[in-house]
C-alpha positions as CSV (number, residue, x, y, z in Angstrom):
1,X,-21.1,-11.2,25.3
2,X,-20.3,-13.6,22.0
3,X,-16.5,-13.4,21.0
4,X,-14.8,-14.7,17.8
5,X,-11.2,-15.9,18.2
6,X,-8.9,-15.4,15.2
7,X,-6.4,-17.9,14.5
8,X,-3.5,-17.7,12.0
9,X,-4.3,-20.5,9.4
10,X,-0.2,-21.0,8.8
11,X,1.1,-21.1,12.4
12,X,-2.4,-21.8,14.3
13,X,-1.3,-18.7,16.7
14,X,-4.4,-16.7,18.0
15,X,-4.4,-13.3,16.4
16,X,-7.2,-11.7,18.5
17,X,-10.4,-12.3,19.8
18,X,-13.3,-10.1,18.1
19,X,-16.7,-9.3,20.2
20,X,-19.3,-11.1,18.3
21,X,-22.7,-10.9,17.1
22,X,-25.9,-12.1,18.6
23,X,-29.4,-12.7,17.5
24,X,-30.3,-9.1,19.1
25,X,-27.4,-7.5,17.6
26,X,-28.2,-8.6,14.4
27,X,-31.9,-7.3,15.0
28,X,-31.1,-3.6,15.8
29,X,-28.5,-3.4,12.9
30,X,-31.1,-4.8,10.6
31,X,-33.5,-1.8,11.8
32,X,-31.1,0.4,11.5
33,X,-30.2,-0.6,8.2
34,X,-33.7,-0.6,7.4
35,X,-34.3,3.1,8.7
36,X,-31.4,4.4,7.1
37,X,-31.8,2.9,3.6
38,X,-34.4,5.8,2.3
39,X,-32.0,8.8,3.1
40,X,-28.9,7.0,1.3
41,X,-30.9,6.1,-1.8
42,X,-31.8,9.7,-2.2
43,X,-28.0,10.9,-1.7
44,X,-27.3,11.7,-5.9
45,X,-25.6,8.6,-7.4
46,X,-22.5,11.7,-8.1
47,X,-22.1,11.9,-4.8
48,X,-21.9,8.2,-4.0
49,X,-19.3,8.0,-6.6
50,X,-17.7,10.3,-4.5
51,X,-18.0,8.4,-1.4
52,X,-16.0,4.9,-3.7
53,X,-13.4,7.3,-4.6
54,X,-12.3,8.4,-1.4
55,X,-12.7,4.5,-0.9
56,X,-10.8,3.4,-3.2
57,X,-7.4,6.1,-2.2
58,X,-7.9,4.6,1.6
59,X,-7.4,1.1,0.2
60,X,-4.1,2.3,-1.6
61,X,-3.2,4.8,1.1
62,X,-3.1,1.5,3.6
63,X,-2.6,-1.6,1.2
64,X,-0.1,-2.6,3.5
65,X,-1.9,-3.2,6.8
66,X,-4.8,-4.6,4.5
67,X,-3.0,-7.2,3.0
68,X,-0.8,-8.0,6.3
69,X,-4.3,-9.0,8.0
70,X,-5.7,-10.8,5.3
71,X,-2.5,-13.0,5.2
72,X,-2.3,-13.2,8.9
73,X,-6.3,-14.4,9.3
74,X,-6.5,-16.8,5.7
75,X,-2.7,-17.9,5.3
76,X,-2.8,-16.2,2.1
77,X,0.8,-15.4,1.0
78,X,1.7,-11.8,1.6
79,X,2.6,-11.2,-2.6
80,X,-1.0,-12.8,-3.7
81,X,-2.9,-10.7,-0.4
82,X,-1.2,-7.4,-2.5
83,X,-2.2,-8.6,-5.8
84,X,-6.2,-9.3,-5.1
85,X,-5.8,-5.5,-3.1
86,X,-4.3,-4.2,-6.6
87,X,-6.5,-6.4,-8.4
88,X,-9.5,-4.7,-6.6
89,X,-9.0,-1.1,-8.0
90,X,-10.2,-1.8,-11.0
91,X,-13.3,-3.2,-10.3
92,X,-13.9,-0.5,-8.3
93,X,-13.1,2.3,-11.0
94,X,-15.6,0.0,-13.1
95,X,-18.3,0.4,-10.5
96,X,-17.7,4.1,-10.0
97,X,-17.9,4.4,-14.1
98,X,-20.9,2.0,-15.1
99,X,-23.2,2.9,-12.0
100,X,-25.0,5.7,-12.9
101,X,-25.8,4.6,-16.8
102,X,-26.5,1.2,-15.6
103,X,-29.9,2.6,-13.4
104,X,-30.3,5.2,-15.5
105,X,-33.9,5.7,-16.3
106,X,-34.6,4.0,-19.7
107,X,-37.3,5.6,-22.1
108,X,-38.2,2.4,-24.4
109,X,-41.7,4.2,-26.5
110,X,-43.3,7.2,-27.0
111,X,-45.6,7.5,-29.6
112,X,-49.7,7.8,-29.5
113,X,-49.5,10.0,-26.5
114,X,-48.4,7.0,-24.3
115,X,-44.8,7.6,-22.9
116,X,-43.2,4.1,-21.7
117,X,-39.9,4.1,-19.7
118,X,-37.9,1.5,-17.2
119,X,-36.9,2.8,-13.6
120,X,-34.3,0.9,-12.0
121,X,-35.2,1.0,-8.3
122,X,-33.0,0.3,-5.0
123,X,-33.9,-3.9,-3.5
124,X,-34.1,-2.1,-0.2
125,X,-31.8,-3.6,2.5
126,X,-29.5,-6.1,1.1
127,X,-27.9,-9.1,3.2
128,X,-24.3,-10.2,1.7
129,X,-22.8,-13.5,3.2
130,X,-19.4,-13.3,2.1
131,X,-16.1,-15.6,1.8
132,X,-12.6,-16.1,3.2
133,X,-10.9,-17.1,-0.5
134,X,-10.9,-13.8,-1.9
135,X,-12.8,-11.7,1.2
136,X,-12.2,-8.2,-0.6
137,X,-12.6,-9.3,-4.0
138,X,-16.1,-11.3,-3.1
139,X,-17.3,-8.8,-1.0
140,X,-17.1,-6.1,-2.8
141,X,-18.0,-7.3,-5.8
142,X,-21.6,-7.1,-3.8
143,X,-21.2,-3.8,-1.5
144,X,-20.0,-1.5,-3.6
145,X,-22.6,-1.7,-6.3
146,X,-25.0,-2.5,-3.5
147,X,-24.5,1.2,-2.5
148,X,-23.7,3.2,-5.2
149,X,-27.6,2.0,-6.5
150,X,-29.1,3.2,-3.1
151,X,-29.6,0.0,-0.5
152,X,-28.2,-0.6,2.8
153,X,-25.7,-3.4,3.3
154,X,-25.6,-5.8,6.0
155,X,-22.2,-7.7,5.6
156,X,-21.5,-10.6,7.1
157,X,-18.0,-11.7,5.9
158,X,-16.5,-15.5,6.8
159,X,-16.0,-15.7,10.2
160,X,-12.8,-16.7,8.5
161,X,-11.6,-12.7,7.3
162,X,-13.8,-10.7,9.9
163,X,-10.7,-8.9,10.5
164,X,-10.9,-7.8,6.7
165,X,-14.7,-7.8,6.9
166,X,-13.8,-4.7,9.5
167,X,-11.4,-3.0,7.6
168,X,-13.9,-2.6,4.6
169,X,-16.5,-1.6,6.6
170,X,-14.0,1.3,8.2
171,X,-13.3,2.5,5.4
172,X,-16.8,2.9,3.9
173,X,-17.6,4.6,7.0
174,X,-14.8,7.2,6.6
175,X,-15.5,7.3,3.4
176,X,-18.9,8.8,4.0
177,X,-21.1,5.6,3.7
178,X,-23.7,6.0,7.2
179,X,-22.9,3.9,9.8
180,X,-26.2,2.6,9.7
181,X,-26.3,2.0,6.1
182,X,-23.6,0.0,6.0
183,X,-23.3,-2.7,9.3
184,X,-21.0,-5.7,9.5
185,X,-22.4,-8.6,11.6
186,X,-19.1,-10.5,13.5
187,X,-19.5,-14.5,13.8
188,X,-20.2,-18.2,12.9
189,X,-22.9,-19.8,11.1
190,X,-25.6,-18.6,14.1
191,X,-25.2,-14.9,13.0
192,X,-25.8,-15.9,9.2
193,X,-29.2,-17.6,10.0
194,X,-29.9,-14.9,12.6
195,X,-29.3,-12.2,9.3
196,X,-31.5,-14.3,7.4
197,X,-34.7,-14.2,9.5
198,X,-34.7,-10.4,9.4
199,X,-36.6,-8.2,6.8
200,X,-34.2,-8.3,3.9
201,X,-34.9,-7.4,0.5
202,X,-31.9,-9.4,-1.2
203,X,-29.3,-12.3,0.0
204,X,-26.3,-13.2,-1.8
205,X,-24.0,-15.5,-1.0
206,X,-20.5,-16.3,-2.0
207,X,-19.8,-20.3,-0.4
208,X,-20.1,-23.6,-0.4
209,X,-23.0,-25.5,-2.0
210,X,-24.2,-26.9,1.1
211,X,-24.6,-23.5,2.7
212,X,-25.9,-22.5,-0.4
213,X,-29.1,-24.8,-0.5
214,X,-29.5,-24.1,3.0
215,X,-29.2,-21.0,2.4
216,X,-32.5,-20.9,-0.1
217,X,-34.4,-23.0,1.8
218,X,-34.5,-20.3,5.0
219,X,-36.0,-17.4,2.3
220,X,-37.7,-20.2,-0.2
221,X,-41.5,-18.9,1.2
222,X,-40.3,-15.0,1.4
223,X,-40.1,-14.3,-2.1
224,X,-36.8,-12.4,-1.9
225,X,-34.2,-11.4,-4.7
226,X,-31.6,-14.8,-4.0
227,X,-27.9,-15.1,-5.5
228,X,-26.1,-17.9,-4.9
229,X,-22.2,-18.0,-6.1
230,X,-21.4,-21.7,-5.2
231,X,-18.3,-23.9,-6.1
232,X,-17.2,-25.7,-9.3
233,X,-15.5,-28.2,-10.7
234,X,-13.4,-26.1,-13.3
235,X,-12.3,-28.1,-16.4
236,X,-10.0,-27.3,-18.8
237,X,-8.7,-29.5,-22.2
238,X,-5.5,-29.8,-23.6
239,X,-5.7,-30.6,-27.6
240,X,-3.2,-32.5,-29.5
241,X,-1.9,-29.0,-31.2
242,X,-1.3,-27.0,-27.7
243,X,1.8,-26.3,-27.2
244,X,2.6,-28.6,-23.7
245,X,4.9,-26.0,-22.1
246,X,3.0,-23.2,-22.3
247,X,-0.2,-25.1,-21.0
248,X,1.2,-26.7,-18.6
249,X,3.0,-23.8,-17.0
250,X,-0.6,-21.8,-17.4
251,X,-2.4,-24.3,-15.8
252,X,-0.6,-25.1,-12.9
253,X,-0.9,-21.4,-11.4
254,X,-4.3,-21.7,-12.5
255,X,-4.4,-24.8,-9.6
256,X,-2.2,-24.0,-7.3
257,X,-2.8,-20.2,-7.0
258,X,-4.7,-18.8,-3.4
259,X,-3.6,-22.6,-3.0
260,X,-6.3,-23.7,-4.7
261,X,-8.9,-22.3,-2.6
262,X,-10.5,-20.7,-5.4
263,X,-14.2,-21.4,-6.8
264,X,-12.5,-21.3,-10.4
265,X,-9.2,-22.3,-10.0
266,X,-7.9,-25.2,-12.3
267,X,-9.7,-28.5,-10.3
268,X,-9.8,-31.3,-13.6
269,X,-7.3,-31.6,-16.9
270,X,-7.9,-33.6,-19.8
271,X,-5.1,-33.7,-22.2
272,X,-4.8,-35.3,-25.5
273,X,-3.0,-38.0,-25.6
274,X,-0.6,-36.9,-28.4
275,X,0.8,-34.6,-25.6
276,X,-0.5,-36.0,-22.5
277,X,3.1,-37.2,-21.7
278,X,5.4,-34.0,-22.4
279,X,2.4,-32.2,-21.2
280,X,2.5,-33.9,-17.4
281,X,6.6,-33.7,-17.4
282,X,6.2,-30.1,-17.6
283,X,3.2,-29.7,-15.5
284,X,5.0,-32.1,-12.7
285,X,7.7,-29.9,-13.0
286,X,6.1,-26.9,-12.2
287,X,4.6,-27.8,-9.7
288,X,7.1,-28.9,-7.9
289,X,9.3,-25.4,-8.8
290,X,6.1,-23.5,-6.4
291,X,7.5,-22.1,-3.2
292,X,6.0,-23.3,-0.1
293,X,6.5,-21.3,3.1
294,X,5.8,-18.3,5.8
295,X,2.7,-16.4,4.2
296,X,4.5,-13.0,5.0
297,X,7.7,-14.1,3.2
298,X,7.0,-12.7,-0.3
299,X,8.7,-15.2,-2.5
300,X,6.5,-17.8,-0.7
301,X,4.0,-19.0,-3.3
302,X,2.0,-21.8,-1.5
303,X,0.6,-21.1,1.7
304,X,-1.7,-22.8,4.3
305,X,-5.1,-24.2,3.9
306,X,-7.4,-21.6,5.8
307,X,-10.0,-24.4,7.5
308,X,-8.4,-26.8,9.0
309,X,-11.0,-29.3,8.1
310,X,-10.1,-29.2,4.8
311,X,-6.9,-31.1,5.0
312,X,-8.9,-34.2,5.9
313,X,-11.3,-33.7,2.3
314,X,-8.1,-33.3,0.8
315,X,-6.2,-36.5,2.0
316,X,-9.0,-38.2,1.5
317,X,-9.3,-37.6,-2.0
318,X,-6.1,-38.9,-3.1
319,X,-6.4,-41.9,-0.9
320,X,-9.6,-42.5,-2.9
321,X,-7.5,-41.8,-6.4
322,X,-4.3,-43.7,-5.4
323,X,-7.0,-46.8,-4.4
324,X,-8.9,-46.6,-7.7
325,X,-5.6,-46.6,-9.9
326,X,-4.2,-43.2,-9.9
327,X,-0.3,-42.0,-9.8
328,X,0.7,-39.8,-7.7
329,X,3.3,-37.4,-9.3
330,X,3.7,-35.0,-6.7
331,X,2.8,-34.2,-3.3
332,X,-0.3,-35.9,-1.9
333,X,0.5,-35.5,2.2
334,X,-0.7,-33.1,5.3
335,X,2.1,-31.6,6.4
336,X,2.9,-31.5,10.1
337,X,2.2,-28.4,11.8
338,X,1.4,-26.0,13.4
339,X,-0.8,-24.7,11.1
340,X,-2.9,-26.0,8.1
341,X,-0.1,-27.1,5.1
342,X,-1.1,-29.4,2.3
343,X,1.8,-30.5,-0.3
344,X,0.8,-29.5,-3.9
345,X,-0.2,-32.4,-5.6
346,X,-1.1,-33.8,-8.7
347,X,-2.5,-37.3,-9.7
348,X,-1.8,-38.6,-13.4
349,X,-4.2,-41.7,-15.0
350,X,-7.3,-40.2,-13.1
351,X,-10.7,-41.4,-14.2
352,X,-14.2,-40.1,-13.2
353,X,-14.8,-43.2,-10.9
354,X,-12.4,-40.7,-8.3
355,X,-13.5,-38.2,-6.2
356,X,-10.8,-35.8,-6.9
357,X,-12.5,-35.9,-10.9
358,X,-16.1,-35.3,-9.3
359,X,-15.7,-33.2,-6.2
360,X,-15.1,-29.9,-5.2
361,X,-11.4,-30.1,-3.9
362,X,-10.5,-26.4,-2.6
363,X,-7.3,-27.1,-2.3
364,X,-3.5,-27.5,-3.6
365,X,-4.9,-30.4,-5.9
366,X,-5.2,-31.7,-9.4
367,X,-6.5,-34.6,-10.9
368,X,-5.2,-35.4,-15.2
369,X,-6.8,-37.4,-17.2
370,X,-5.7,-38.5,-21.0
371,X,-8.4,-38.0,-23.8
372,X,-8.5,-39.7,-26.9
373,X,-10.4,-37.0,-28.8
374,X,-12.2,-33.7,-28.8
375,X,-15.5,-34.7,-28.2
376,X,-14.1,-37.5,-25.7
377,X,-12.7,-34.4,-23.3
378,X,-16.2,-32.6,-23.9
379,X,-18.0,-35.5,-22.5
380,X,-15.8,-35.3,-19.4
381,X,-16.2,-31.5,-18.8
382,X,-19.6,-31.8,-18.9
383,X,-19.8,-34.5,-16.4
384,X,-20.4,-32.6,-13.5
385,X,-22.9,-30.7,-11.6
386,X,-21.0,-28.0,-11.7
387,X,-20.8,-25.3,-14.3
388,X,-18.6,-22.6,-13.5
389,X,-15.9,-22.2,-15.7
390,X,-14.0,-24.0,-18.5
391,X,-11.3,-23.1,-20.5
392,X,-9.6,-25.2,-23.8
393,X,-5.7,-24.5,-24.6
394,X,-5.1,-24.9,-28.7
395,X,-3.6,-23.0,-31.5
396,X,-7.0,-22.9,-33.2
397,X,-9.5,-20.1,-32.4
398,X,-12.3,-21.5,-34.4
399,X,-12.0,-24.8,-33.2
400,X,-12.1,-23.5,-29.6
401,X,-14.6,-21.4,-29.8
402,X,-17.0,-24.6,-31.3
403,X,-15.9,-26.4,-28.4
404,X,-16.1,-23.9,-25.6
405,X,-20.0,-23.2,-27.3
406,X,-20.9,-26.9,-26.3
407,X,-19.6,-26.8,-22.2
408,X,-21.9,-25.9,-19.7
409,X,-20.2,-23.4,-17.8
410,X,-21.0,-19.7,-17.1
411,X,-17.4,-18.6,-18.0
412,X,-15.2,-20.0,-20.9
413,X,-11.4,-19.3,-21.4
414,X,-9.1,-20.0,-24.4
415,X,-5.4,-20.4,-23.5
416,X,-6.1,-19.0,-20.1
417,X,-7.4,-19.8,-17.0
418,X,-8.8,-18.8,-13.3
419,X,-9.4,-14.9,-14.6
420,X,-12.5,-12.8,-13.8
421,X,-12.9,-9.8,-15.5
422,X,-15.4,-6.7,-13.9
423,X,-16.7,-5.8,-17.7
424,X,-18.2,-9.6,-17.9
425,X,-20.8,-11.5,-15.9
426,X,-19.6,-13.9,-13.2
427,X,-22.4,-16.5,-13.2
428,X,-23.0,-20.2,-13.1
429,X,-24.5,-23.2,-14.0
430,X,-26.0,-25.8,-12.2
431,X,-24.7,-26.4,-8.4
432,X,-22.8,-23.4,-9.2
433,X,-25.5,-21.3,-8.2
434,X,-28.0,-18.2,-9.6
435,X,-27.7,-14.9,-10.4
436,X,-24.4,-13.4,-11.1
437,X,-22.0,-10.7,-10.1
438,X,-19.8,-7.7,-12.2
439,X,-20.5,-6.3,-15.5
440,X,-23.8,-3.8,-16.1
441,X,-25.8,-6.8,-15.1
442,X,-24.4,-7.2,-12.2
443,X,-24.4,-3.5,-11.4
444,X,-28.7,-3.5,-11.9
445,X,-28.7,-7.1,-10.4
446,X,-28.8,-4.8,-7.2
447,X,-32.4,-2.8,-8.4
448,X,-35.8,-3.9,-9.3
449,X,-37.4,-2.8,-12.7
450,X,-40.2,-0.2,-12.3
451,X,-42.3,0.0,-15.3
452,X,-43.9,3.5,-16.0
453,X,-47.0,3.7,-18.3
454,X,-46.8,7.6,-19.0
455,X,-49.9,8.7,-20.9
456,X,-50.7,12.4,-21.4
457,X,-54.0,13.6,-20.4
């Protein structure tokens, strides 16, 4: 039988050893998922409100043991691991809240005795391929509205937060989800391609952009609902009348938070160059204030990298940047073990010839670059094949709102940074991926639309 070992990220200890998927296991949970998908769909959408409530109390009833095993399987520090569990109720409560107007029936005409209306039908039997960054946030952002509009979920979180890919699942099932309705697939990359060569109705995918084409590729000739959430290369701008402080303190959490292994944290500045200066003294400064230590000490701030590969992208990258004439302010060095550590670092005088500009870092990492104007910086932001988020920092909401119109992102921020919100669409552009999750849309992102031509005989 497959296994899955569990290492800690921070300590490379082995936590456990999970029994794993296989292409045959994956099989019968699709069937199953398949045959139970009818009777959930007809369950009232009440009562699978119901079902997210008592969800909802287990997560707070056991917060602790949830967040202790995300830490101990992503190297997440213990106070952030809390904060995306508390961070989580509320996008439940807006679930529970939106679901049932959201795919309620709507009646458009009626006039000339011809009735017109919009159904909102169940996909069927969705496949979610989740991540490790934010495992509870990112996967249920897809299973809970996945269920309360009537599919079946088969889950398959990151081989790097199966643990937490468990616990969710547990506590749907004691929540009153159906076992079979609800199946979590354990494993690497071979269980995600075995997931997508069964009879799906749906895949979405929260990862990497390599995955991601991949990924479409495997379901391009079945004509199924696809959602891609891929990477970025997050921007933000700095204008001459921000106050430096302030930005800088805002924008370094927005890089160095989850350690940078976030989709939209803070990867690119570009500051003007009337406070580039006091702007990268305060930045530095930060920066260098962040504590770094044991994930389950809760003053630790910085913890480890969760794939051990990534140190090497990382170190890389500001080899590349030092080479092509970039300062290194801060950090910049794999830390010896055990476990996966990364200094924070920041790189001053970067240019667009760098990688660290250009590339998805996913990591402790920042690259600045000085601007001489406001259309200079959105040149740069919009040099990218990314477009996931952008944000500008200035005392004027006109003039960032004409700038934020004229970036290509799917999110915008003024003075803030690295914030999702469940009332608003997260989307992208570009190699940032299709579709989108949260909000009403991404509530009847999860149904078809039925069209019903009513006339009366």
């Amino acid at each position: 039988m497959p296994t899955l070992d569990i290492h800690n990220p921070a300590t490379g200890a082995l936590v456990t050893t999970l029994p794993a998927d296989d292409a045959a296991s994956v099989a019968a949970k699709a069937t199953a998922a398949r045959a139970a998908q009818p009777a959930w769909a007809a369950v009232p959408i009440a009562d699978k409100v119901a079902v997210m409530q008592r969800f909802r109390a287990a997560v707070v009833a056991q917060i602790e043991t949830l967040a202790t095993t995300m830490t101990q399987e992503t190297g997440k520090p213990i106070a952030l691991s809390r904060n995306e569990l508390n961070g989580l109720l509320p996008r439940l409560d807006f679930f529970m809240e939106e679901a049932e107007s959201a795919v309620r029936d709507e009646h458009v005409f009626d006039g000339g005795g011809m009735h017109e209306q919009i159904g909102h039908i169940p996909l069927g039997v969705v496949l979610n391929i989740s991540a490790w960054n934010y495992p509870w946030f990112v996967g249920c952002n897809v299973i809970v509205p996945a269920l309360l509009t009537g599919n079946a979920v088969l889950y398959k979180p990151s081989e790097h937060a199966a643990l937490t890919g468990l616990h969710i699942t547990r506590l749907l099932h004691e929540a009153g989800v159906p076992a079979d309705a609800m199946q979590c697939l354990v494993g690497g990359g071979d269980v995600g391609v075995a997931a997508l060569a069964q009879r799906i109705d749906g895949v979405f995918f929260t990862g990497s952009h390599a995955t991601g084409v991949k990924i479409a590729q495997a379901v391009a000739h079945r004509m199924v609902k696809l959602q891609l959430e891929l990477g970025g290369k997050d921007p933000m701008y700095v204008r001459a009348d921000a106050d430096p402080r302030a930005a800088a303190e805002s924008l370094a959490d927005g890089a160095m938070y989850n350690t940078g292994q976030g989709c939209c944290s803070v990867e690119r500045i570009y500051v003007h160059e009337a406070v580039h200066d006091a702007f990268v003294d305060h930045f530095v400064t930060t920066v260098q204030g962040m504590k770094r230590g044991d994930p389950m000490d809760a003053s630790s701030y910085i913890g480890a990298i969760t794939r051990a590969p990534q140190l090497q992208v990382l170190q890389a990258q500001v080899a590349d940047a030092v080479a092509k004439g970039a300062t290194l302010a801060v950090g910049g060095r794999v830390l010896p073990g055990p476990g996966n550590w990364f200094e924070p670092t920041v790189l001053t005088n970067a240019t667009h010839a760098m990688e660290v500009m250009r590339e998805e870092s996913f990591g402790p990492i920042v690259g600045i670059e000085k601007v001489a104007s406001d259309d200079e910086a959105v040149a740069l932001m919009n040099d990218t094949r990314y477009g996931l988020t952008a944000g500008v920092y200035t005392r004027d909401e006109a003039k960032a709102r004409e700038l934020l119109a004229r970036v290509n992102a799917g999110s915008v921020y003024w003075n803030c940074c690295d914030r999702v919100s469940p009332r608003l669409p997260w989307s992208g552009q570009g190699d940032s991926g299709v579709g989108l999750t949260l909000s009403r849309h991404g509530i009847q992102t999860f149904t078809r639309p039925k069209a019903w031509h009513l006339r009366q005989a």
